[in-house]
PyMOL Python script that loads the backbone (N, CA, C, O; Angstrom):
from pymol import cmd

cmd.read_pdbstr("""\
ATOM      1  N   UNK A   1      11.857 -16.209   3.235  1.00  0.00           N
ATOM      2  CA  UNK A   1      10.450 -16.326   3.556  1.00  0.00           C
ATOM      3  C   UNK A   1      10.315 -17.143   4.832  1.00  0.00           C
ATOM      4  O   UNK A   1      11.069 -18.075   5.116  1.00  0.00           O
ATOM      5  N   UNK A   2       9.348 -16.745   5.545  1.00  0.00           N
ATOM      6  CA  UNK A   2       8.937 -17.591   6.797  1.00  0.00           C
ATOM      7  C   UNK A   2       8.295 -19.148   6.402  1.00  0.00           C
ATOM      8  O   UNK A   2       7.831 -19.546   5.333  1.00  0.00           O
ATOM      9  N   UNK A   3       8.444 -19.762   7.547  1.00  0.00           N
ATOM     10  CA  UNK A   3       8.053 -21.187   7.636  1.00  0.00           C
ATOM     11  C   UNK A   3       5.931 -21.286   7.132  1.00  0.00           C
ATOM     12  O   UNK A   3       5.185 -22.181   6.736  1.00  0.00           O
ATOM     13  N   UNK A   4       5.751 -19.607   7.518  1.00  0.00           N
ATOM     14  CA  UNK A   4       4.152 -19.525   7.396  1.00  0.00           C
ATOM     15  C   UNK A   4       3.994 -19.387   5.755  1.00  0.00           C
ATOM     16  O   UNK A   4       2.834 -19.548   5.376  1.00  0.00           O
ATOM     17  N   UNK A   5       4.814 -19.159   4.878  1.00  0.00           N
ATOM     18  CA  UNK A   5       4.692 -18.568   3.470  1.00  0.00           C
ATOM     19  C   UNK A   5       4.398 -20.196   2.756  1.00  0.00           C
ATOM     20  O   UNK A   5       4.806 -21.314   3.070  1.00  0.00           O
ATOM     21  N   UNK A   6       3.592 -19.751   1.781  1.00  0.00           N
ATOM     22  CA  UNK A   6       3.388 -21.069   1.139  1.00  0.00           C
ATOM     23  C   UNK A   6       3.198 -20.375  -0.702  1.00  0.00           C
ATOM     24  O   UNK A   6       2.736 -19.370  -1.243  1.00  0.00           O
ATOM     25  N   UNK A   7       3.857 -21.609  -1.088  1.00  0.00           N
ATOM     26  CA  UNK A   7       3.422 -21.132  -2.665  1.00  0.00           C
ATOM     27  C   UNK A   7       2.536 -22.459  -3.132  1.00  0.00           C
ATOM     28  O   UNK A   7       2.462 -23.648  -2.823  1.00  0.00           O
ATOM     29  N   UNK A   8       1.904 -21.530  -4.073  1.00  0.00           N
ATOM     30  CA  UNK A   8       0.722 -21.686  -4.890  1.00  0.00           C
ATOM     31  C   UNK A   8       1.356 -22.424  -6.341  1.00  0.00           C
ATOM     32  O   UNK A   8       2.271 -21.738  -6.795  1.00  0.00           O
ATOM     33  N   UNK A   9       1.082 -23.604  -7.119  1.00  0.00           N
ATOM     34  CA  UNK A   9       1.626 -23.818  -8.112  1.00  0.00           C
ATOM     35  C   UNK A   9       0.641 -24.138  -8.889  1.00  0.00           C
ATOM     36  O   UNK A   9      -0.467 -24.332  -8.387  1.00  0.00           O
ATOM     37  N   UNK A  10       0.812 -24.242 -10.076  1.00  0.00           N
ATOM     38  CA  UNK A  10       0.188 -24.614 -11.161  1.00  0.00           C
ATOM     39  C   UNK A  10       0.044 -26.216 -11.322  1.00  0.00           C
ATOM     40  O   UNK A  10       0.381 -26.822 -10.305  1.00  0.00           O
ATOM     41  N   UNK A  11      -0.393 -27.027 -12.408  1.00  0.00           N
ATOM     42  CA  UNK A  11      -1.267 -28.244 -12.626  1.00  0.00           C
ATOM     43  C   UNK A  11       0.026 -28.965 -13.119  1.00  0.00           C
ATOM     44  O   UNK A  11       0.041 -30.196 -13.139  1.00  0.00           O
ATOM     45  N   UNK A  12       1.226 -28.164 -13.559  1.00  0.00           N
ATOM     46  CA  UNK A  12       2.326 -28.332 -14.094  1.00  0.00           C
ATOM     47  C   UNK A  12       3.548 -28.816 -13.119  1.00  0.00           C
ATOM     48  O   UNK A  12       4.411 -29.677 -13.290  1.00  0.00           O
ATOM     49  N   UNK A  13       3.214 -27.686 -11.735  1.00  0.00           N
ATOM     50  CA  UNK A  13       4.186 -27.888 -10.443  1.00  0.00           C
ATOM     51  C   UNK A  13       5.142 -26.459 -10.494  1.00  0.00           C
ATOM     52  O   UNK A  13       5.957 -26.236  -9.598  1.00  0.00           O
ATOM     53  N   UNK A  14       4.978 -25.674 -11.460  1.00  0.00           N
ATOM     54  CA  UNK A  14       5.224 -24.378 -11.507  1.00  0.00           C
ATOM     55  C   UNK A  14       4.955 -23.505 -10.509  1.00  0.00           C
ATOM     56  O   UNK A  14       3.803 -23.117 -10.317  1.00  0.00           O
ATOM     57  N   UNK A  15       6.048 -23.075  -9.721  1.00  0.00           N
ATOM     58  CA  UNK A  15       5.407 -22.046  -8.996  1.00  0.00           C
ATOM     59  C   UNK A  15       5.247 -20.602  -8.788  1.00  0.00           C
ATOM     60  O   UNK A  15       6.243 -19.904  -8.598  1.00  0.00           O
ATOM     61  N   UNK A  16       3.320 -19.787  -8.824  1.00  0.00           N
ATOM     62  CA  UNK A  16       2.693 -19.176  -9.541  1.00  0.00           C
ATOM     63  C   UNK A  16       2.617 -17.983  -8.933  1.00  0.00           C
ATOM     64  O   UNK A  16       2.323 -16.966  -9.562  1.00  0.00           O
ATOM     65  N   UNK A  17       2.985 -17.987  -7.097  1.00  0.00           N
ATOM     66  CA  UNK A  17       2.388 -16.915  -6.277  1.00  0.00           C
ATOM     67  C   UNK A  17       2.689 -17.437  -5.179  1.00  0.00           C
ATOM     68  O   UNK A  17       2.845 -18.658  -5.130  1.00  0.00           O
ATOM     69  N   UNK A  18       2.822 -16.744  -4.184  1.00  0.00           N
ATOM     70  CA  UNK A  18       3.298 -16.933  -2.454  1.00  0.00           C
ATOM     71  C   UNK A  18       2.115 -16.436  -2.054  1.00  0.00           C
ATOM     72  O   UNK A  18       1.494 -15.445  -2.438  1.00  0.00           O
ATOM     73  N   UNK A  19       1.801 -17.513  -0.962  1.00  0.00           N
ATOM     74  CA  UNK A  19       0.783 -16.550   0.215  1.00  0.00           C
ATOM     75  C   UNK A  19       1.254 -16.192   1.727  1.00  0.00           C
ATOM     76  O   UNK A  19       1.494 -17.167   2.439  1.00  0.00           O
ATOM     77  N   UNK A  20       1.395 -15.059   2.227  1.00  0.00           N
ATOM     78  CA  UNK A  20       1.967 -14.768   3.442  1.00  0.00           C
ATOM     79  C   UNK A  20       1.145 -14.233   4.310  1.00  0.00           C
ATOM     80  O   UNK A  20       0.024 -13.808   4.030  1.00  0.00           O
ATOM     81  N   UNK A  21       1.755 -14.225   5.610  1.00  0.00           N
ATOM     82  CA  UNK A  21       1.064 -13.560   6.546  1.00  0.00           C
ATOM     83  C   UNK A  21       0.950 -11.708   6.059  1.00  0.00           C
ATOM     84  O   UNK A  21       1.759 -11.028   5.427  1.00  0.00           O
ATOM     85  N   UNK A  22      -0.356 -11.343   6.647  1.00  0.00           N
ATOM     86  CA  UNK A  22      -0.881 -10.584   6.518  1.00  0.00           C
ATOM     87  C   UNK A  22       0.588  -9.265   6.607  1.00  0.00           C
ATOM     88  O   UNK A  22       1.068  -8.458   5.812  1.00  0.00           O
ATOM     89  N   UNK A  23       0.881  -9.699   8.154  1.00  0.00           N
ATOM     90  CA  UNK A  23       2.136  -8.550   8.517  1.00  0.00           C
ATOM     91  C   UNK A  23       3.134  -8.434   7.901  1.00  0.00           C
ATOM     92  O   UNK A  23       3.712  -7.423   7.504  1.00  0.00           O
ATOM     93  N   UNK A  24       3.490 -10.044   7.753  1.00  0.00           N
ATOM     94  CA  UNK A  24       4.934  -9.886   6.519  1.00  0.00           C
ATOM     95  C   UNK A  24       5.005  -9.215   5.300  1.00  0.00           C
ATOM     96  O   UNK A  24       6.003  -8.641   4.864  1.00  0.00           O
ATOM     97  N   UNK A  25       3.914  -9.304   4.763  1.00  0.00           N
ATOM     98  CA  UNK A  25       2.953  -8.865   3.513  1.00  0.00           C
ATOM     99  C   UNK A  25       3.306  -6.900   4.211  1.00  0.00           C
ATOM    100  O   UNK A  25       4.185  -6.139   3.806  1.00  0.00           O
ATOM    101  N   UNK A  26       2.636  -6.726   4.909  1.00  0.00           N
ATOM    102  CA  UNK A  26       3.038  -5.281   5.153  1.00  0.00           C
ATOM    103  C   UNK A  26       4.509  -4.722   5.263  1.00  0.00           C
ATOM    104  O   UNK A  26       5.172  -3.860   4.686  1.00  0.00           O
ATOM    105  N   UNK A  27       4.706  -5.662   6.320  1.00  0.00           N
ATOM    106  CA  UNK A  27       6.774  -5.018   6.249  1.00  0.00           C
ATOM    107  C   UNK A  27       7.300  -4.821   4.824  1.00  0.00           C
ATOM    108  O   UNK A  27       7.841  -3.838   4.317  1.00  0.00           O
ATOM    109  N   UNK A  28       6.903  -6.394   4.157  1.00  0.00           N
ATOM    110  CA  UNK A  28       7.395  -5.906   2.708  1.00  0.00           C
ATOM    111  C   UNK A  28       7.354  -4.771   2.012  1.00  0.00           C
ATOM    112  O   UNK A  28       8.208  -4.189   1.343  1.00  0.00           O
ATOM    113  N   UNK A  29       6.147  -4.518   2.285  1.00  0.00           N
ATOM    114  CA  UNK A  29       5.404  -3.213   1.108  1.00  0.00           C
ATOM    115  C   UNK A  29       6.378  -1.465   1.784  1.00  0.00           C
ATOM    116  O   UNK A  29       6.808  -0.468   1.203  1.00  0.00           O
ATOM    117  N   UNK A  30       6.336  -1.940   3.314  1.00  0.00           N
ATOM    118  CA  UNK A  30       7.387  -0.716   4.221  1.00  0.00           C
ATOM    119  C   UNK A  30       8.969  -0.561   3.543  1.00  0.00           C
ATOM    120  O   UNK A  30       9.679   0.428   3.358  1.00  0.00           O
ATOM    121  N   UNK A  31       9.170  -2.076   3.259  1.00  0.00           N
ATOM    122  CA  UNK A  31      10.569  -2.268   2.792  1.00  0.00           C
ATOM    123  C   UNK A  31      10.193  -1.562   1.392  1.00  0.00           C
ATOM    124  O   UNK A  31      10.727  -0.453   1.383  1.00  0.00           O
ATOM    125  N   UNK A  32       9.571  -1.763   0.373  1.00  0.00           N
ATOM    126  CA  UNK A  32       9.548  -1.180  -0.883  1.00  0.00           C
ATOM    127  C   UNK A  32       9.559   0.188  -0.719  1.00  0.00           C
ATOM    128  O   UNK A  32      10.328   1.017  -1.205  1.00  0.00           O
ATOM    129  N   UNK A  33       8.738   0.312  -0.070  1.00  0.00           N
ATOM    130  CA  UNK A  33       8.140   1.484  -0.379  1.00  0.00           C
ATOM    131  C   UNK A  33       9.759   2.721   0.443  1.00  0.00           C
ATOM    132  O   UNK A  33       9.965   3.835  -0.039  1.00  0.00           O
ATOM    133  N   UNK A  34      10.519   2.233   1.482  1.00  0.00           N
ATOM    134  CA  UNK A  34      12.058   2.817   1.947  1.00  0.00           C
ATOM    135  C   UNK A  34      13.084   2.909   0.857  1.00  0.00           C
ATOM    136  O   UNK A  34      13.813   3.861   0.576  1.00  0.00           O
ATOM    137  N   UNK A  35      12.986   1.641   0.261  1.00  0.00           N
ATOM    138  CA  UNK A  35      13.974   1.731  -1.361  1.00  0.00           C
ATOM    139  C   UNK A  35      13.361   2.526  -2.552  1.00  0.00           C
ATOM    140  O   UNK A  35      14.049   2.816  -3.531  1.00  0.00           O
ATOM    141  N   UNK A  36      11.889   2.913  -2.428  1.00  0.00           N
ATOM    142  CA  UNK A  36      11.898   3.819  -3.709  1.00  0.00           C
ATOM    143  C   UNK A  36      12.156   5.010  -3.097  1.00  0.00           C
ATOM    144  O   UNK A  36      12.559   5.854  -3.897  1.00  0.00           O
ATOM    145  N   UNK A  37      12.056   5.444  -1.789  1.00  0.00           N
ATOM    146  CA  UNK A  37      12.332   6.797  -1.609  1.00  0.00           C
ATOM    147  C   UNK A  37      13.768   6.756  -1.350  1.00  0.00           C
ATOM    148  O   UNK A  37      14.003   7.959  -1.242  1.00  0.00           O
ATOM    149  N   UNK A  38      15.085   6.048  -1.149  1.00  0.00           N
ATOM    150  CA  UNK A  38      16.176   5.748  -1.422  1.00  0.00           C
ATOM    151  C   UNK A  38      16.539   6.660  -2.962  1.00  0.00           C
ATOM    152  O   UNK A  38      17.127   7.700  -3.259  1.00  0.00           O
ATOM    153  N   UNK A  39      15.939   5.777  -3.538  1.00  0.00           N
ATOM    154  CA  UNK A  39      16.006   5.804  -4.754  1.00  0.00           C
ATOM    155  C   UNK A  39      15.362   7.336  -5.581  1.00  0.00           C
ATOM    156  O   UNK A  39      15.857   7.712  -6.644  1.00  0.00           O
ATOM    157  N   UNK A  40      14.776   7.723  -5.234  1.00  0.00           N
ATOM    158  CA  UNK A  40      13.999   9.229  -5.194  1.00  0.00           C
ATOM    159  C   UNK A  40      14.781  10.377  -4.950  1.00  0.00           C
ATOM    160  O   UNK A  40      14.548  11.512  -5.364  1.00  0.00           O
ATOM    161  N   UNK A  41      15.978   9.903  -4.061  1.00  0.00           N
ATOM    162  CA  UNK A  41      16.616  10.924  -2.903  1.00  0.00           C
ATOM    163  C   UNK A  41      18.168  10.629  -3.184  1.00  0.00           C
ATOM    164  O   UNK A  41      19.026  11.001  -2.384  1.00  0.00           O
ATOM    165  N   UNK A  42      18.523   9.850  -4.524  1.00  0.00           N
ATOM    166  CA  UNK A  42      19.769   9.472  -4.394  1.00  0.00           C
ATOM    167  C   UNK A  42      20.539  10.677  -5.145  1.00  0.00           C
ATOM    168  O   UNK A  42      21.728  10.748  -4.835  1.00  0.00           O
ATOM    169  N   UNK A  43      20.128  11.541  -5.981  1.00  0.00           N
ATOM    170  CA  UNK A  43      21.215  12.585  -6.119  1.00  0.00           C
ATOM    171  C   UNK A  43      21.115  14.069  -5.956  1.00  0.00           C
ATOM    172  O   UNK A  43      21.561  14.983  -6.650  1.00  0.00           O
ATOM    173  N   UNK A  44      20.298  14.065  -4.677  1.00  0.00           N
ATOM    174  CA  UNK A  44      20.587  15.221  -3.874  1.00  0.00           C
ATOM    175  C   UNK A  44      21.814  15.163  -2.970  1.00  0.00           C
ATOM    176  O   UNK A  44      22.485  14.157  -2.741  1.00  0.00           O
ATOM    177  N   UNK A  45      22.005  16.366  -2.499  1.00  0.00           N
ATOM    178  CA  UNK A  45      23.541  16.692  -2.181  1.00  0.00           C
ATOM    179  C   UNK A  45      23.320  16.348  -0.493  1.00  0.00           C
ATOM    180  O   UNK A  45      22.291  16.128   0.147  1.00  0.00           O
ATOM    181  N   UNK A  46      24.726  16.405  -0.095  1.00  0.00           N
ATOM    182  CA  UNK A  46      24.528  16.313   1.569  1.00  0.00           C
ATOM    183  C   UNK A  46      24.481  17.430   2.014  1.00  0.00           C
ATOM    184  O   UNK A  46      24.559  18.377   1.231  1.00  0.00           O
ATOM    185  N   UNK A  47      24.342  17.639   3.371  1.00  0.00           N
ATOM    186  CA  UNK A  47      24.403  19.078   4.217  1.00  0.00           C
ATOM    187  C   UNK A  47      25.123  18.611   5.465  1.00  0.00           C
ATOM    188  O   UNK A  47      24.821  17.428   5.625  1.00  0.00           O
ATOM    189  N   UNK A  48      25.897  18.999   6.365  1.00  0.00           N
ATOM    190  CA  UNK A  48      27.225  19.186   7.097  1.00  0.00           C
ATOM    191  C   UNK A  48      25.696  18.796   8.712  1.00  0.00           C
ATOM    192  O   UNK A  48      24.537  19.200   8.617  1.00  0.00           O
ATOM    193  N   UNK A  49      26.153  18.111   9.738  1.00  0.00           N
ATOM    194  CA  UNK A  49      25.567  18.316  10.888  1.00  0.00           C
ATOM    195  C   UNK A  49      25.149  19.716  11.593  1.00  0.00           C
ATOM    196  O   UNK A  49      24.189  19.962  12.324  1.00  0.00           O
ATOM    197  N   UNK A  50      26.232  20.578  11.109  1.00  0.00           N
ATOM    198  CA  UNK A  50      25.458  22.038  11.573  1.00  0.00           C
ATOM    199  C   UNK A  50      24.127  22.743  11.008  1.00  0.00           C
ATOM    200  O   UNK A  50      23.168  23.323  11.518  1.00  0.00           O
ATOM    201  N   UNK A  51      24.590  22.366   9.533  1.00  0.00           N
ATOM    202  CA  UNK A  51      23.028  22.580   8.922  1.00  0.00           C
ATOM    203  C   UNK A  51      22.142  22.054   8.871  1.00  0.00           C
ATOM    204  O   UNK A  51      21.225  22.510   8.188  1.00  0.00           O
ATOM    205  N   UNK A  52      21.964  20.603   9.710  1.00  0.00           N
ATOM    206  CA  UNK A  52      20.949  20.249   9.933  1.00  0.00           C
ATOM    207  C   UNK A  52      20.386  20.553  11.275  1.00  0.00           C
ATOM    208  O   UNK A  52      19.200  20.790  11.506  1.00  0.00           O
ATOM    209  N   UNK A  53      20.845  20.538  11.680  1.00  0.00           N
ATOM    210  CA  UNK A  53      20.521  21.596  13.576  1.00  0.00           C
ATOM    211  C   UNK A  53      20.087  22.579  12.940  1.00  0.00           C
ATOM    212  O   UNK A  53      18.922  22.929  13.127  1.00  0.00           O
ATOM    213  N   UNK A  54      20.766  23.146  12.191  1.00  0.00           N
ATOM    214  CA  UNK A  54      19.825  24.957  12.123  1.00  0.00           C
ATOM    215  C   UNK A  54      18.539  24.556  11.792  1.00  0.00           C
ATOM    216  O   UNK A  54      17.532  24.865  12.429  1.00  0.00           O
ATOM    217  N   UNK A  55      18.591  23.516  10.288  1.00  0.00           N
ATOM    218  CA  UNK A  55      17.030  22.739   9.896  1.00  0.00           C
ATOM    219  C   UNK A  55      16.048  21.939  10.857  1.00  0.00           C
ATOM    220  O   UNK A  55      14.947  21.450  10.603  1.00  0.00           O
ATOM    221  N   UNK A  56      16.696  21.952  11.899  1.00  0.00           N
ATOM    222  CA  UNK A  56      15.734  20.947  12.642  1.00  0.00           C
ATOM    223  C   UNK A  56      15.569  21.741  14.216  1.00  0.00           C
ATOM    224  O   UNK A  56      14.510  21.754  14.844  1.00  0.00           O
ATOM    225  N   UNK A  57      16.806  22.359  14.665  1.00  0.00           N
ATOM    226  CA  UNK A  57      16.479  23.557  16.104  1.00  0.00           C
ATOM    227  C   UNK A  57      15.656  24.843  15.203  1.00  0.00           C
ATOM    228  O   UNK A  57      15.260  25.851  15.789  1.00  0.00           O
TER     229      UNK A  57
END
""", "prot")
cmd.dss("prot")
cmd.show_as("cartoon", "prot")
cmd.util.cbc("prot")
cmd.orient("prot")
């Protein structure tokens, strides 16, 4: 976490929740959101560099 992140604690000293910058807060959600489609895409098969030229020329 950045030097800007701060946590939130309870009456106890428990701590309850982070508050971050707005952007970091977004990258994160970019980062999640790359590992579930990781994760979505993990047991489909590969295809060879030629077949992806045919798929993409």
């Amino acid at each position: 976490m950045t030097a800007a992140g701060q946590y939130v604690i309870d009456e106890k000293g428990n701590k309850v929740a982070v508050l971050l910058p707005l952007a970091e807060y977004e990258h994160l959600k970019e980062d999640l959101h790359d590992l579930a489609m990781v994760a979505e895409r993990r047991d489909e098969g590969t295809i060879s560099l030629a077949e992806l030229k045919k798929r993409v020329l």
